[in-house]
N, C-alpha and C positions, 0 to 999 in steps of 0.2 A: 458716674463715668465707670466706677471699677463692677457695678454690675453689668453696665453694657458691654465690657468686653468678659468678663465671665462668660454672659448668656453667647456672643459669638464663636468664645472659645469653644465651650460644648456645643454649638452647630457647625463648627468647623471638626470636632472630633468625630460629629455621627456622619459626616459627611465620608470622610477616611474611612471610617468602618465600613462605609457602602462602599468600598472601593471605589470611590472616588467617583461614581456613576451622580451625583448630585452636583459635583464640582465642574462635570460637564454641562450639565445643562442650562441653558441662556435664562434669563430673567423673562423672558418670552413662552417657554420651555414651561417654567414655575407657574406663572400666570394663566397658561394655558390648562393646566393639569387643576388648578384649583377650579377654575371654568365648568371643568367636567365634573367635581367632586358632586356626587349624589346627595340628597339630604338625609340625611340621617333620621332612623326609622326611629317614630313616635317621639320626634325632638322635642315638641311644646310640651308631651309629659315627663320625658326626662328631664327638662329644663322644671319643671313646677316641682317634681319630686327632692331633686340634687338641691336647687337652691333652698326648697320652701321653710326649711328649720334655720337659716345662715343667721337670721334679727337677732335669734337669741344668743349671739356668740356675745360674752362682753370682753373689755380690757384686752381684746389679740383680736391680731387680721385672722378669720376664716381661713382653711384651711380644705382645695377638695384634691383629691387623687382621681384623675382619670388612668386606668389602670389598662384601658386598649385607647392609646390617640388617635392612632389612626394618620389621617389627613387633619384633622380636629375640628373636625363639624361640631362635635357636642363640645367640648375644649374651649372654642371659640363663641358660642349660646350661653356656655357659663359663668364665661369672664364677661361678658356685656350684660348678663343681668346680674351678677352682683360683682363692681364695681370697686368694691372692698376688699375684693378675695384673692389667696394664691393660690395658684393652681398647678399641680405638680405631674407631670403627662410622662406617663411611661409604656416605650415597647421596645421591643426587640426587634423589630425590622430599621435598621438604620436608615435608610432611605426616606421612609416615610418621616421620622422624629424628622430625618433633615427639611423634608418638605413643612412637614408641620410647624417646627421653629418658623421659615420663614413666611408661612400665611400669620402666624400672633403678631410678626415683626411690621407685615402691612398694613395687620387690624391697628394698630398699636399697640396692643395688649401684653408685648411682650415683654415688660418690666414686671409683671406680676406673672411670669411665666419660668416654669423651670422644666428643660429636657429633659428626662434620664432615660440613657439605651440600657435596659433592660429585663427581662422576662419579668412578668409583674407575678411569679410564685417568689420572686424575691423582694417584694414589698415590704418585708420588716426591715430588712435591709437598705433597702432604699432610706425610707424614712428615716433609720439610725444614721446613713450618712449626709442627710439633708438636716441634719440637728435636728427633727419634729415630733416632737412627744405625743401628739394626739392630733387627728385630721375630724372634720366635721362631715366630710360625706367623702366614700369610697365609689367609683361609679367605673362601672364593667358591662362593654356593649360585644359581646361574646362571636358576631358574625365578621367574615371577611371584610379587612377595610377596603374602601374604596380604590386604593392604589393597586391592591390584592387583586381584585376582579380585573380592573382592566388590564395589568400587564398582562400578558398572554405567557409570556416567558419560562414561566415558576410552576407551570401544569397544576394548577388552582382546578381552571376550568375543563369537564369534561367535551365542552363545546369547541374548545381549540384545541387544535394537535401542536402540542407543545412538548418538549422534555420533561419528564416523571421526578419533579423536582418537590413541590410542597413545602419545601421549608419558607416561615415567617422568619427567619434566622438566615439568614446567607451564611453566615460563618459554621455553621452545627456543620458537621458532619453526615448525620445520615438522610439518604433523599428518601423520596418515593420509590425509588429505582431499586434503591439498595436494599429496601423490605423485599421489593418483591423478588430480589435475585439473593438474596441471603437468608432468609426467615423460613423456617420448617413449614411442609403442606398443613400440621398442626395447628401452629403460630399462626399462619396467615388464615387459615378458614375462623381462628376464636377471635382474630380481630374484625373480620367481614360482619362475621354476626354480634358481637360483643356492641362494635365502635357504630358499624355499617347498619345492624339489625336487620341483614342481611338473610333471607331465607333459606338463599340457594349458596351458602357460603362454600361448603363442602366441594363443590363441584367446581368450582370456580375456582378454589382451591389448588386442586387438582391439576386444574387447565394451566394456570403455573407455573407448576411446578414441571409439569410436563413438557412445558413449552420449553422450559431454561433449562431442563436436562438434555434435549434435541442439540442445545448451543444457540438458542434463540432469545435472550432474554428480552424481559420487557423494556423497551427505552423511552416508549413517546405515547403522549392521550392517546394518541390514535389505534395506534396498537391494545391499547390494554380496552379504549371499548369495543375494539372486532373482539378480542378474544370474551370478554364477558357476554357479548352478545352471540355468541358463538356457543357460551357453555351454558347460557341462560334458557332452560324449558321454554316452547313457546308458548305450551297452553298457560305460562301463569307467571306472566309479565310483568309488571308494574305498570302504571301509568308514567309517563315523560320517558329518559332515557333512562335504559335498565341499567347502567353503570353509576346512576348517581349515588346509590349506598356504598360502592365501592371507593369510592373518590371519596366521601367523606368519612370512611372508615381510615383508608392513608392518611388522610389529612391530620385526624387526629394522633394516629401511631406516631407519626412522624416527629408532629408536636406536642406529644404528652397532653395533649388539652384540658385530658378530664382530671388527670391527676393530680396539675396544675392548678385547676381551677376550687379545685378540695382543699386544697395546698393555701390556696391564696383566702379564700374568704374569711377563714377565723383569726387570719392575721389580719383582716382589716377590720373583725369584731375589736380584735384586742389594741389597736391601733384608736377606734373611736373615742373622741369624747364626748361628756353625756349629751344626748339628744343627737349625734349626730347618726347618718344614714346611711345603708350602705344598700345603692340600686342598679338591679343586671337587667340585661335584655341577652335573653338564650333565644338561640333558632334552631334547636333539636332537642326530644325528649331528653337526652338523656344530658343532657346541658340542666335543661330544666331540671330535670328531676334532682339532680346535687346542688342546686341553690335549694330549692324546697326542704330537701331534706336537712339541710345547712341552718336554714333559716326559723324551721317547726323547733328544734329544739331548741329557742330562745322566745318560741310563744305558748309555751303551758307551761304549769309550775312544774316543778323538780320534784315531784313525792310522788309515793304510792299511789294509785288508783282508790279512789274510797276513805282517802285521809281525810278526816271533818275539818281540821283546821291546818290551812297553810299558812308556815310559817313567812313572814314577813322576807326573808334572806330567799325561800324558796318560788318567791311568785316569780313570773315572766318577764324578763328585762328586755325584750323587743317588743314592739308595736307594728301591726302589722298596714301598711299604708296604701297595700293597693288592693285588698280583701282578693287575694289570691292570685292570679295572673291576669295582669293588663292585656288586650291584644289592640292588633291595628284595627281602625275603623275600617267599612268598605269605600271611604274615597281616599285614602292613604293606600288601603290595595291594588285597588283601580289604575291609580297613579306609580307604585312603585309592587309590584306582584311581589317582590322579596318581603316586605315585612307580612306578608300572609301566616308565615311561622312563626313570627316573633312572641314570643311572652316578657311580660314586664313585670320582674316582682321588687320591691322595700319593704326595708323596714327601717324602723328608728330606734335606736338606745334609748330605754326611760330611765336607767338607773345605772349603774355603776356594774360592769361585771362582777360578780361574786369570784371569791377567789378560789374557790374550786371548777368553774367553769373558766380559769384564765388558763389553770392547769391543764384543763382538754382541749381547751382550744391549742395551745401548745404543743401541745401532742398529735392534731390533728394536722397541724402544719408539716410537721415531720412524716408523720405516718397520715395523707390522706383514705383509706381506708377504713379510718374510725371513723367516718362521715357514712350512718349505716343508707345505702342509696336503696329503697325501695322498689322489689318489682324484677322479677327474674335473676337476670345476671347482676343486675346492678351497672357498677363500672370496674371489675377486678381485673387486675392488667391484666392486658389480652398478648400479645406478645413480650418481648423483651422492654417494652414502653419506652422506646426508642430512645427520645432527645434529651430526657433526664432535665432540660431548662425550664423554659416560662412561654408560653401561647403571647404572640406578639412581641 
């Protein structure tokens, strides 16, 4: 009984935080929105990855962190195949935690379920205030959740003309709006190409800034793809619409995503107990590229190139589980064109973190920067990296 009203308590607190936008909606309402929820890309593998080490946990209930809930498509996949487990789902969009509490609550699942509204670059955090000393799989699906897309509202989508909003956070303070009416022609063209990889960032730049000096700032989708499509060269276009680098360059300024996402992972190395997993699904290079680079330096030994004998303390304490990036099949693309991008990397703890790799990971979490990102720019903040929180 006193966990059943816990668990309502905090679906009644995320509910307030969304400003009360959950408290209106009918059981009808709920119902409905789940109806819609899309399936979650490359679910039967993330479901064989997250659970597949759970047998060997002994003497304690398994323990996994969904670190984006979403609506809890994978949340919900995980508590039905193992049976045994808790499962601790963290985001920052209140709204959704609210929704998401109450799809566990109709699965039944929700006695082995805990909300937390918060940025998951605060997962050490988290953890320490859920008493949890060690989790057996960390699981990060890094694209827009379902709720994300279909609102129109929150200027997500370049397809709707909506208000230049982007936050996963209603509560943050800075929009889309507010980059692009506050942020230097400098700031805003290094996050186009930084975030965006963005060719024509310069120029678009410009457009901008020009526009918001006339007394015309940018307010709505619709506006900001006339003007990109206005400053965009025509001999040398992209393919689909020429605004979607730019839309997912705010998105992430907005959200600190990369920074976040640097932020979060070695605290869920140092978070793991042994054997346990930690598995992401990126849908942009440059997503991809700071889990790989995250993750390589826990797959070779720790010594000089050309040393004859590695010591036992320096060999590799991950295992690498999906030999590089999983992708979608082509009748999962067929069937949902979004996971086209998707990559799926794991891996598993074989041994115990050494305690000079607890020290960088430590340090990594504070200063995601130490996380060297391979390949041009990397991820080195491009503007002022706006929201300083947690992506979700």
């Amino acid at each position: 009984m006193a966990e059943r009203i816990a668990h309502e308590t905090r679906l009644a607190a995320a509910s307030r935080r969304a400003g009360g936008r959950l408290e209106a909606k009918t059981a009808a309402d709920v119902a409905g929105q789940a109806a819609r929820v899309h399936r979650p890309v490359m679910l039967d593998e993330c479901v064989a990855l997250v659970t597949g080490g759970l047998d060997r946990v002994n003497g304690r209930r398994p323990v996994i962190v969904d670190c984006t809930l979403g609506l809890a498509g994978h949340a919900t996949a995980f508590l039905k195949a193992a049976p045994d487990t808790r499962l601790i789902g963290i985001d920052r969009d209140a709204e959704a935690l609210g929704l998401a509490a109450e799809r566990l609550e109709r699965e039944g699942l929700a006695d082995r379920f805990t909300p937390v509204h918060a940025a998951f670059d605060a997962l050490g955090d988290v953890l320490a205030d859920q008493g949890v000393a060690q989790v057996d799989a960390v699981f990060m699906d890094l694209g827009l959740s379902s709720l994300q897309i279909d609102e129109t509202d929150r200027g997500f989508s370049y397809s709707q003309d909506a208000p230049l909003d982007m936050r996963m956070d209603v509560t943050q303070p800075l929009t889309a709006a507010r980059v692009l009416a506050e942020y230097s022609e400098a700031d805003l063209a290094r996050i186009l190409k930084v975030y965006g990889e963005e060719r024509h960032a310069r120029p678009i730049a410009r457009a901008i800034v020009r526009r918001r000096e006339a007394g015309r700032p940018l307010e709505t989708s619709a506006e900001l793809n006339r003007l990109v499509d206005e400053a965009m060269p025509q001999a040398h276009r992209p393919a689909g619409n020429p605004a979607k680098r730019v839309f997912q360059a705010l998105r992430i300024e907005v959200n600190g995503e990369l920074d976040k996402l640097a932020a979060t992972l070695p605290q869920a190395a140092l978070a793991l107990a042994p054997a346990g997993r930690i598995v992401v699904e990126s849908y942009h290079s440059l997503e991809d590229r700071t889990v790989k680079a995250f993750m390589a330096q826990g797959l070779k030994a720790d010594v000089p190139e050309g040393m004859p004998v590695v010591p036992p303390d320096m060999m590799p304490y991950f295992k690498e589980l999906t030999r590089g990036a999983m992708k979608a099949g082509p009748q999962e693309i067929a069937a949902n064109p979004r996971s086209a991008s998707v990559r799926l990397r794991a891996v598993e703890l074989t041994r115990p973190l050494p305690g000079r790799w607890r020290h960088r990971f430590a340090e990594q979490a504070t200063d995601p920067s130490a996380i060297a990102i391979g390949g041009g720019d990397g991820h080195d903040r491009a503007g002022r990296s706006g929201s300083r929180g947690r992506r979700r």
